[in-house]
N, C-alpha and C positions, 0 to 999 in steps of 0.2 A: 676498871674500878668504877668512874661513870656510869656505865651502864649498866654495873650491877646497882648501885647505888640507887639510881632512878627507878629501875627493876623492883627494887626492896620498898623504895616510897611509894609507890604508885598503885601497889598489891599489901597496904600497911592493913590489918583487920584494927578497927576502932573496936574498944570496949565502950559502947556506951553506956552501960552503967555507971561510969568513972571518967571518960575521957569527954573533951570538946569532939563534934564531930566535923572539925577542921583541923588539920594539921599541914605545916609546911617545913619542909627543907630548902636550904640555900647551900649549893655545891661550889665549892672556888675550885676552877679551871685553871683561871691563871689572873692576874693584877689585872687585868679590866676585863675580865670573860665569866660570868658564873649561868648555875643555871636552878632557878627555881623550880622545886617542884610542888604543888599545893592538892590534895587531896581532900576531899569530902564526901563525908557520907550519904549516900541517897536518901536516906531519910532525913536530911538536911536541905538536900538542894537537888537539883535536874539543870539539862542543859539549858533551860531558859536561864537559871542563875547565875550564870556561867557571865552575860552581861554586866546587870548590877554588880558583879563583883568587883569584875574586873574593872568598873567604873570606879568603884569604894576605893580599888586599893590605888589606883592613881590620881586620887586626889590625895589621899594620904601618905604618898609617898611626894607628891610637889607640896604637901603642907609642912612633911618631918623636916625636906631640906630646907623650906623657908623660916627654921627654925621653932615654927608652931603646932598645936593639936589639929588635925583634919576639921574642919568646920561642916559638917555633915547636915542635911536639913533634916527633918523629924519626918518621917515617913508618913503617911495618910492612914496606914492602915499596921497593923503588927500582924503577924501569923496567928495568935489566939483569937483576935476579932475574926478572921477568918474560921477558926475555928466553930467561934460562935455562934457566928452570921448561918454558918452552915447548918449549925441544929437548930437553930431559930425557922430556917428557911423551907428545911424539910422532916422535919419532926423524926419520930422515933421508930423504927422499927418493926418495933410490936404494935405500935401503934394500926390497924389496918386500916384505917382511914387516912394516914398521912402520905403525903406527896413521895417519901420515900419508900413506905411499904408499895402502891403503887410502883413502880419502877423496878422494884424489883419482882414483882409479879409479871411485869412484860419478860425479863429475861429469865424466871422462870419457864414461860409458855415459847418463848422463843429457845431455848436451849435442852427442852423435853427431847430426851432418846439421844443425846448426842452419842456418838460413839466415844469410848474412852479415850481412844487415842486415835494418830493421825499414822497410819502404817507405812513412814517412810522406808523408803529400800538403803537401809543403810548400809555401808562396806565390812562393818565388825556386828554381832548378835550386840544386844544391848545388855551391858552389866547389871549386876542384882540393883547394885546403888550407884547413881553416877557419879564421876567424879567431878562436874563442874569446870574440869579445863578447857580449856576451848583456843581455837587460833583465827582469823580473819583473811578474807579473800578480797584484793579492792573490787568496787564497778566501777566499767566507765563507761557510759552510753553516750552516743554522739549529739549533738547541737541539731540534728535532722528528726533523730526517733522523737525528740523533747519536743520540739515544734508540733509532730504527727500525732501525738499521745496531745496535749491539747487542745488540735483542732477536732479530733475526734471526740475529746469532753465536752469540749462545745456544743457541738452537733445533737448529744445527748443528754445536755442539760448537768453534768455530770464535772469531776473534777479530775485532774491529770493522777492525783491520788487513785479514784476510784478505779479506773481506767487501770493500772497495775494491779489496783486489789483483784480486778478479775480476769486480766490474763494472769496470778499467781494461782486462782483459783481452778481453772481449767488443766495447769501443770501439777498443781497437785491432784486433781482428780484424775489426773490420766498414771501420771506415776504411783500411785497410791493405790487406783483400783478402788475406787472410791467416787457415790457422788451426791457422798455429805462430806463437804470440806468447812472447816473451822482453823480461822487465822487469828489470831489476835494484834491486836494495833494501838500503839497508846496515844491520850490526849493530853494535853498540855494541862485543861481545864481552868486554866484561869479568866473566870467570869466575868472578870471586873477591869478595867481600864486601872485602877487601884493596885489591882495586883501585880502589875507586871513589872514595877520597879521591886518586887520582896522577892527575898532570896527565902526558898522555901522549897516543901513537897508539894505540889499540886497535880501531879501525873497520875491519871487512872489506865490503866489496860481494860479496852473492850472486846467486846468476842464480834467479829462478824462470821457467821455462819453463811454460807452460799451451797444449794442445793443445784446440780447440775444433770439430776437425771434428765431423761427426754431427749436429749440430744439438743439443747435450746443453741439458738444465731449467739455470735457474739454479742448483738445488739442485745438481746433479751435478757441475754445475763446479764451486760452492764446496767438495765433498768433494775433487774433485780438487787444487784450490789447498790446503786444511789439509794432505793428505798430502804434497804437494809440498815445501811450506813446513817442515812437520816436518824431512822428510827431507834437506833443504836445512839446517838448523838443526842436525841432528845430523853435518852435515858442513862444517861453519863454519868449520874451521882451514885448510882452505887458501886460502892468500890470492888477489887475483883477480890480481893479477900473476902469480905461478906460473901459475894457470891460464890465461889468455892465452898463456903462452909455452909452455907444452904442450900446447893446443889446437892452435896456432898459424894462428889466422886470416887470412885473405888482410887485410893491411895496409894503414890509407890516413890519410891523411890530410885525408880527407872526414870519415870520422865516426868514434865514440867504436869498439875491437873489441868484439863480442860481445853488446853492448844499446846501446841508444841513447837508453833511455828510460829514469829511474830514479824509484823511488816511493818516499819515507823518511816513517817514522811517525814526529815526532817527540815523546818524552818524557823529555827527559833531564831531572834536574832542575831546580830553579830555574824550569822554563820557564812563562813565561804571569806571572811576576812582575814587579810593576812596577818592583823597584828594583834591574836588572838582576843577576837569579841572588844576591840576597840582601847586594848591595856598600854597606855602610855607614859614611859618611867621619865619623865625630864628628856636628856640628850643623852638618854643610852637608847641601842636599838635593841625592839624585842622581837626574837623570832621564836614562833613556837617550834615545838619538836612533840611528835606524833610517838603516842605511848600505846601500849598496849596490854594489857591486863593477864593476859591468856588464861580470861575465865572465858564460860558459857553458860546462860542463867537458861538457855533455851536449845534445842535440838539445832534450830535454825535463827537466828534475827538479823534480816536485810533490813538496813537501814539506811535509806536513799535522799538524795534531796536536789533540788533543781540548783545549777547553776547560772551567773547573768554577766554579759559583760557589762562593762562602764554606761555605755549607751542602752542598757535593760534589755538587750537584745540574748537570745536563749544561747545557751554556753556549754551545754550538755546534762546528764542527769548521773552524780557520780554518790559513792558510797561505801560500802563493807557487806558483807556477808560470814557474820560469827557463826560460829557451827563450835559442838562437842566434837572434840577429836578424840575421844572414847570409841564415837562408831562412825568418824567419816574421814577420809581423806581429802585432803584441797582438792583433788581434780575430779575426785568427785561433784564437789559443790562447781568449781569451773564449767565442768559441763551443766551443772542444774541451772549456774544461770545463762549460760550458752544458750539453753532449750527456753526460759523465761523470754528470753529478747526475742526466740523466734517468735513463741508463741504470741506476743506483743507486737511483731512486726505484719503478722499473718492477721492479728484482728483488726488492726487500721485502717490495711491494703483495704478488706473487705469484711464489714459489721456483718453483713446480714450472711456469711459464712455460718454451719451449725462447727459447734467445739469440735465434734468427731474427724471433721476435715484436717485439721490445723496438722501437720509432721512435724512431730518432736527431735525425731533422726534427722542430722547431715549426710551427706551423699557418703562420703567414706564408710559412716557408721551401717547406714543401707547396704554397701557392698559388704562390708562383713558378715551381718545378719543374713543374706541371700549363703555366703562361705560356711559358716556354721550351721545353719537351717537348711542346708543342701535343697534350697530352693531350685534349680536347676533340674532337679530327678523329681522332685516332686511334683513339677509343672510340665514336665513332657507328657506328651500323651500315650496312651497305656491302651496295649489290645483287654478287651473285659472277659478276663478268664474267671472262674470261682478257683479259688483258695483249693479245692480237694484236686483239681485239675491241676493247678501249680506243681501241688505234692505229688501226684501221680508222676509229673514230669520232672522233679528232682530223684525219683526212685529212678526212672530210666536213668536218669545221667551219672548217679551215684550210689547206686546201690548195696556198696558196703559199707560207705561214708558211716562216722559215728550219727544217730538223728537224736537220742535221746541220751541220759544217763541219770543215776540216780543211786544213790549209797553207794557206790564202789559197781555195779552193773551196766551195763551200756546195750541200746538195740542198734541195727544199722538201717536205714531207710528201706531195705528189702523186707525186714521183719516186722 
């Protein structure tokens, strides 16, 4: 009953026309065991608010029991000055002179000819309309790759981010058959030192497109992804809805417009804490408990983030991989990112490697591909007879044999 109970909270749809887009449940387990569940709407809040909340409500809960109202300070800033500030900062739209039309002119010229979609090899055909379910794969990359991913950013002037954006990009182009790849990636976007105590929406999705014909070194693509990236970052304010609707790409309701596939670094605060994002009720313990929605707003979103010990020392790089379970199976995705770590461990070892080098296949999967590709017959060597000589020589050896047939007729290799 629990578990359905949190099942039903946690997948609640808000009417916002009508509703607060906060809602909480309190389940009694038992006389000192319960378990909160608090949902909100994304257009309310993002993981950064996740913090500030949990900050709010434990003040508020040591003020209820010391018998008084929360003494809360006055924020510096509200979400409508945000609001404001933002039209104020980059004018209108139509406007063609403004900082805004501007930017979105770049991602115009930067997203000319994308292709519609991103042709992943999925395990089911894709339905008329998706259904939006989706289930989760964990990662877990070791304290070693985190360190190598790094120093290799280093090296390139680059971040441990970019560095995944483009061994993702290389495994999509090779799986895909493709080499215009478009991933989308979201940013936090709060501009301001001000905003980071407001519980709020401030998350935009950008498109990084990555171009991999040529056969470019791993090094040349990561240059290409830092510039991209940058360039992407310096045009962050327009939101991906606008740009959707002035793209305007052919429409479905198959899959997500514009990417299909999304990459989020996550670091927002609190994160990797055990007593969820810093929530402390008095002298009870709180321990979170890991929910899952079993949506998918996307084909794919891996969602990663660095872990640290006590001592800031690297702890590994762990995460999720949401997938539509309309057209994929988990071992599917297990193996997708089995092939992601190689292809991340193959560009470290060696940058100035070109993409085409890097093996997606593990040795078992190589010996089956040689079993079914009867690799074996095809690589022996072969006397160079012509094709009519063959046949001549099947006539000897069978010459009543059936060779042909057709409507209900048949010849024999003699005829």
């Amino acid at each position: 009953r629990l578990n359905a109970a949190i099942d039903a909270a946690t997948r609640y749809a808000f009417d916002l026309s009508a509703e607060c887009p906060l809602r909480a449940n309190l389940f009694r387990v038992d006389t000192d065991e319960h378990v909160l569940v608090a949902a909100v709407h994304h257009i309310a809040a993002v993981g950064w608010s996740v913090t500030p909340m949990a900050r709010d409500l434990s003040m508020a809960y040591a003020a209820r029991c010391a018998g008084h109202a929360p003494a809360w300070r006055d924020l510096d800033v509200q979400y409508v000055d945000y609001t404001l500030w933002q039209r104020a900062q980059f004018g209108d739209l139509h406007d063609d002179h403004s900082p805004i039309a501007a930017q979105l002119g770049y991602w115009e010229d930067a997203l000319a000819g994308l292709p519609e979609r991103l042709a992943l090899p999925t395990d089911r055909p894709y339905p008329l309309v998706a259904d939006q379910r989706g289930a989760t794969v964990a990662v877990e990359w070791p304290a070693e790759l985190q360190r190598r991913i790094a120093q290799v950013a280093r090296e390139h002037n680059a971040t441990s981010f970019m560095v995944v954006q483009a061994a993702l990009a290389v495994l999509l182009s090779r799986i895909c058959a493709t080499s215009d790849v478009a991933v989308g990636f979201p940013i936090a976007a709060r501009l301001a030192a001000a905003l980071d105590e407001l519980v709020g929406f401030f998350v935009n999705t950008l498109v990084l497109r990555v171009e991999v014909a040529g056969d470019p070194t791993f090094a040349d693509l990561l240059d290409q992804v830092q510039q991209r990236s940058l360039a992407a970052y310096e045009n962050q304010d327009v939101s991906f809805e606008v740009l959707v609707e002035r793209l305007n790409p052919t429409r479905s309701l198959t899959h997500h417009p514009l990417v299909q596939v999304m990459l989020a670094w996550q670091n927002v605060p609190g994160q990797g804490n055990s007593n969820t994002a810093g929530l402390a009720l008095g002298d009870l313990r709180v321990t979170p408990i890991p929910v899952d929605t079993k949506t998918s707003r996307m084909d794919l979103t891996i969602s990663l983030g660095e872990r640290w010990t006590e001592d800031g020392e690297p702890a590994g790089i762990a995460g999720t991989v949401e997938y539509r379970t309309d057209v994929f199976y988990a071992a599917s995705i297990e193996t997708l990112l089995a092939r992601l770590e190689r292809v991340l461990s193959a560009m470290i070892d060696d940058p100035t490697r070109v993409v085409s080098s890097v093996e997606l296949l593990d040795e078992p999967e190589r010996v089956r591909l040689d079993e079914i590709g009867n690799r074996a017959a095809l690589t022996d060597a072969v006397e160079e007879v012509s094709i009519p000589q063959l046949f001549a020589a099947q006539v000897e050896r069978t010459p009543d044999a059936v060779a042909l047939t057709c409507e209900g007729r048949w010849l024999p290799y003699r005829e």
